[in-house]
C-alpha positions as CSV (number, residue, x, y, z in Angstrom):
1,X,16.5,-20.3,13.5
2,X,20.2,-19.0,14.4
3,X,21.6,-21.3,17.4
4,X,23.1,-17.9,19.4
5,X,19.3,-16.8,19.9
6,X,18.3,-20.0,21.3
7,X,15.4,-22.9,21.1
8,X,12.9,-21.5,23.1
9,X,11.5,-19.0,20.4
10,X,8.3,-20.4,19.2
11,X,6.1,-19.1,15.9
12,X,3.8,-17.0,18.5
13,X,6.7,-14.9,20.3
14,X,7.8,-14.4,16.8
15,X,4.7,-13.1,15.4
16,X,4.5,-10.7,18.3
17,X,8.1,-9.5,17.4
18,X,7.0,-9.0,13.9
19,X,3.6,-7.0,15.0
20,X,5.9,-4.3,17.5
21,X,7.9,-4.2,14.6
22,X,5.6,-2.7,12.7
23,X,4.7,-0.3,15.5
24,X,8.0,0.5,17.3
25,X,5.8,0.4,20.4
26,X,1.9,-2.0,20.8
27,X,0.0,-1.8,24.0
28,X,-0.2,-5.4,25.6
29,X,-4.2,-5.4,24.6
30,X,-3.6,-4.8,21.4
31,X,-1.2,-7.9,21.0
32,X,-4.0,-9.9,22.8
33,X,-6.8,-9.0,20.0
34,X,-4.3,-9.9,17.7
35,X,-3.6,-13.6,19.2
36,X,-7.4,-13.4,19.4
37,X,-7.4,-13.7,23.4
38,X,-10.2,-11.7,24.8
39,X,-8.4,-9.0,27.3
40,X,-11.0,-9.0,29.7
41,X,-10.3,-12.6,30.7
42,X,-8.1,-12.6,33.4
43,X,-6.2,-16.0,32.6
44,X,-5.9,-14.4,29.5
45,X,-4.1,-11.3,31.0
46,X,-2.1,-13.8,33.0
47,X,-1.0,-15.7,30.0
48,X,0.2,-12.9,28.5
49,X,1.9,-11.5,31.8
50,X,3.6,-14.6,32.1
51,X,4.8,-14.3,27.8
52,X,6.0,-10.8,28.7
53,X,8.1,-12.3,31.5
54,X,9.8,-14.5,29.4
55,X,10.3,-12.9,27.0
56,X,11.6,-10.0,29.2
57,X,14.1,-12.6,30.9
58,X,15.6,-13.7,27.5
59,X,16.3,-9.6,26.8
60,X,14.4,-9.8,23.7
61,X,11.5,-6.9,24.9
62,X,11.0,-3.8,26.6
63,X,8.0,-3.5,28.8
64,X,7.0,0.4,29.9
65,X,3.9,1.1,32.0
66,X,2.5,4.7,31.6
67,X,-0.2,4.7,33.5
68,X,-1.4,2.8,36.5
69,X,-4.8,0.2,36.1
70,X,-4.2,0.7,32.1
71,X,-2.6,-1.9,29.7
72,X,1.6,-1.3,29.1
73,X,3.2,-0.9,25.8
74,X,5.8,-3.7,24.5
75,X,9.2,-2.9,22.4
76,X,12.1,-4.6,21.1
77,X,15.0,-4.3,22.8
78,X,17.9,-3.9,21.6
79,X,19.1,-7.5,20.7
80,X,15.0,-8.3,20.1
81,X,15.5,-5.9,17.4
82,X,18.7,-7.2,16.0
83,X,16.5,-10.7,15.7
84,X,14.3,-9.1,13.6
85,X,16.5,-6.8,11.6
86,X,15.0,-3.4,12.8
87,X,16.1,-0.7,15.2
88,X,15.3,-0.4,19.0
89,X,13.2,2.4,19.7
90,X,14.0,3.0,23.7
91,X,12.1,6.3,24.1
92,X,7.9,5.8,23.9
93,X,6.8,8.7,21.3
94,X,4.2,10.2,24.4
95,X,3.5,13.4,22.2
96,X,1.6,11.1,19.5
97,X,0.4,7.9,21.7
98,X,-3.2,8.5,21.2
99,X,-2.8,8.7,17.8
100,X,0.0,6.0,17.2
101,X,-2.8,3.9,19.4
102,X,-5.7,4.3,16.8
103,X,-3.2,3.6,14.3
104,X,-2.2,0.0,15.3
105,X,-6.0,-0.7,16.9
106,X,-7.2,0.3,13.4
107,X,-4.0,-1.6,11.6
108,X,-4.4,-4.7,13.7
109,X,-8.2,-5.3,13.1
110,X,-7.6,-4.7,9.2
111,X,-5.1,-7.6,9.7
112,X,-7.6,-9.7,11.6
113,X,-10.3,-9.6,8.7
114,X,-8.1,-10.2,5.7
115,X,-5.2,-12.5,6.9
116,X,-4.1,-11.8,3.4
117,X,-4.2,-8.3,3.4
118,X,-0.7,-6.3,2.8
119,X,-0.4,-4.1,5.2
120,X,2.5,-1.8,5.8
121,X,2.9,1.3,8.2
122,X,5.0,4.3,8.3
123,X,7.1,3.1,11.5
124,X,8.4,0.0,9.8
125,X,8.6,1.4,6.3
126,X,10.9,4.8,7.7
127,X,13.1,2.0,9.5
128,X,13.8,-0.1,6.5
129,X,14.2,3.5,4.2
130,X,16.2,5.9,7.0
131,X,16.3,4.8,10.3
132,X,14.0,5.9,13.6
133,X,12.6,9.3,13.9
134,X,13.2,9.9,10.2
135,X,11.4,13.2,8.6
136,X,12.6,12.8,5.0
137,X,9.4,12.1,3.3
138,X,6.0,11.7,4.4
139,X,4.1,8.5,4.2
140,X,0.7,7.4,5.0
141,X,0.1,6.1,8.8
142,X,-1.0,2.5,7.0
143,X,-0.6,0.8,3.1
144,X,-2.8,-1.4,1.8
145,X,-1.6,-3.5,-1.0
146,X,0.8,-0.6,-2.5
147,X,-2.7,0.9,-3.6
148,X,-4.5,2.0,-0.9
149,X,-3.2,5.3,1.7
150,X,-5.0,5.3,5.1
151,X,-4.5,8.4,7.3
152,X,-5.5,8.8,11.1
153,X,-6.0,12.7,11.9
154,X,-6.9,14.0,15.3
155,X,-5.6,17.2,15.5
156,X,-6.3,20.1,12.6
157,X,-3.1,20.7,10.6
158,X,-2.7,24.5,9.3
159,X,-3.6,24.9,5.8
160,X,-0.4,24.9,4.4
161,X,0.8,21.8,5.7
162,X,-1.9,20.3,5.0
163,X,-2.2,21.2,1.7
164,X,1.7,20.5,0.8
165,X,0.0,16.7,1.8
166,X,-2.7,17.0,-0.5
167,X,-0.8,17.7,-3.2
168,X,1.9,14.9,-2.8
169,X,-1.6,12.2,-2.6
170,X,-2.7,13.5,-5.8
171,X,0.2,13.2,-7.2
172,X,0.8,9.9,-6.1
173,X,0.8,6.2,-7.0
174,X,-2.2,5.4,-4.4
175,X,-5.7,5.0,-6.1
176,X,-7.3,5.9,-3.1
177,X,-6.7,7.7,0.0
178,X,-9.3,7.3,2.7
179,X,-9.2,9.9,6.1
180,X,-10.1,8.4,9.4
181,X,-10.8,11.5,11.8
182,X,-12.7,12.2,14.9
183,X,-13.4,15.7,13.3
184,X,-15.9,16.5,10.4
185,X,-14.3,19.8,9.9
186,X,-11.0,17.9,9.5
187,X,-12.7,15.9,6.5
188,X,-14.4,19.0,5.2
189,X,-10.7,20.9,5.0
190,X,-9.4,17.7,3.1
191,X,-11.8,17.8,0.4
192,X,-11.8,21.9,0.0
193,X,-8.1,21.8,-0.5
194,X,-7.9,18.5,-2.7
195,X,-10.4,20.5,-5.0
196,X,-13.2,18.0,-4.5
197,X,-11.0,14.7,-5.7
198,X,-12.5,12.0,-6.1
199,X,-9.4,10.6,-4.7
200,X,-9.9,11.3,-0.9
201,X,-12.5,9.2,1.0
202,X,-13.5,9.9,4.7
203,X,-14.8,7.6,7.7
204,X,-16.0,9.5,10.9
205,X,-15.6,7.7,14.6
206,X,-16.6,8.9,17.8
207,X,-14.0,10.2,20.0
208,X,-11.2,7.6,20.2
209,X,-13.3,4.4,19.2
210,X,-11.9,4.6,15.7
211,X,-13.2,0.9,14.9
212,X,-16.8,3.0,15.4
213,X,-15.9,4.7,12.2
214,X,-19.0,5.5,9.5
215,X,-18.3,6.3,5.8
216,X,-18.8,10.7,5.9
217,X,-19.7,12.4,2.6
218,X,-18.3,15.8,3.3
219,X,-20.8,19.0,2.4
220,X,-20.6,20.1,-0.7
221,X,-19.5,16.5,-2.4
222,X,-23.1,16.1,-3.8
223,X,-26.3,18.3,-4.0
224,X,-26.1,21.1,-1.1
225,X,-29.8,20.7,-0.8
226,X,-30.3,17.2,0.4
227,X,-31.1,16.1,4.3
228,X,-28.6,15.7,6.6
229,X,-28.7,14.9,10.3
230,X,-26.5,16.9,12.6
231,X,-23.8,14.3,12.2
232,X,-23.4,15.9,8.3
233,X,-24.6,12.5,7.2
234,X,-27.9,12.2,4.8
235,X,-30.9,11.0,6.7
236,X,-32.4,7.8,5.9
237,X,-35.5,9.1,3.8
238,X,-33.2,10.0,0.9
239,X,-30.6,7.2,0.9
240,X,-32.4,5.6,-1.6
241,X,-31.9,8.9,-3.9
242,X,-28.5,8.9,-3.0
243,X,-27.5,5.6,-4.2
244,X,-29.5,6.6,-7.4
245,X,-27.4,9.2,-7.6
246,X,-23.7,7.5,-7.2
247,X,-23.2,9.0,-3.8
248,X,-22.6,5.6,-2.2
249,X,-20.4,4.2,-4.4
């Protein structure tokens, strides 16, 4: 470690620097599930409060509370991020928090099951390819391995945005490219436009728990004439059919 940033870094402030990197901005819970600290103990909470401090003191993070009772949101600041060769990001994105939260509590859990896992997101990788609040290109909200595209939609795109997506997936180098979305009619549009691709896969959560998320077989994927609960998903009685059928795989 360079002398000028001091002695009193250790591996675990350093692989929070390296998760808000990825993020620009990670709510204080979310860095607590990623130490594997349980939130709801309060020494835990403390702990971290007393890291944030620190870390605070030594100007190497930002610290911005939103909203009273809930959890605040970590950056780098300004020499945090010249540490870890990135770009300060002083202004929280409010317009897409609920999303950008999903994305990293999503993210993070990923990282959590497969220590070995690649994962990239489009904060760090429009950093290292523009520069903050880039718009040159869009890439997915998270990359597995180079081979895998993950998008988190909340809100319905119009039809030629979201088609002018569609297009650039199939076209792509990812082999798969799987929708996470509160919204069945979100999934639905995805797999009209991508002309049934086999490409596009879909996982439907309930409200904002998106670690609640089920595998969705949108409508008119297999035989219109099979079960389905009101959920769109095929009732139990015919799973075995469905399997038989290749639906599941």
């Amino acid at each position: 470690m360079k002398e000028k940033w001091g002695t009193f870094l250790t591996e675990r402030d350093i692989k929070i620097f390296e998760l808000i990197k990825k993020f620009g901005w990670i709510r204080e819970d979310f860095i607590a599930k990623y130490l594997k600290l349980d939130w709801n103990d309060i020494k835990n909470k403390h702990n971290i409060y007393a890291l944030s401090v620190r870390l605070i003191k030594h100007d190497f993070i930002n610290k911005i509370k939103i909203i009273a009772g809930y959890p605040a949101y970590w950056g780098l600041s300004k020499k945090g991020a010249e540490f870890m060769s990135s770009k300060e990001q002083s202004i929280i994105p409010l317009a897409t928090l609920r999303h950008d939260d999903m994305v990293a509590e999503l993210a993070i859990n990923m990282m959590l099951n497969d220590p070995e896992i690649m994962l990239h997101t489009e904060h760090e990788l429009k950093q290292e390819m523009y520069g903050i609040g880039s718009k040159k290109i869009k890439l997915p909200d998270i990359i597995i391995n180079d081979k895998l595209a993950i998008e988190v939609e909340v809100s319905r795109k119009n039809d030629s945005k979201l088609s002018a997506i569609i297009s650039n997936y199939l076209s792509s180098k990812y082999e798969e490219v799987v929708y996470y979305t509160n919204n069945i009619k979100i999934a639905n549009k995805v797999k009209s436009l991508s002309q049934n691709s086999s490409k596009f896969k879909f996982k439907i959560f309930n409200k904002l728990d998106i670690l609640s998320s089920k595998d969705y077989l949108p409508y008119f994927e297999i035989n219109d004439k099979l079960p389905r609960n009101n959920s769109g998903q095929f009732v139990n009685s015919v799973d075995k059919k469905l399997h038989e059928l290749g639906a599941f795989n």
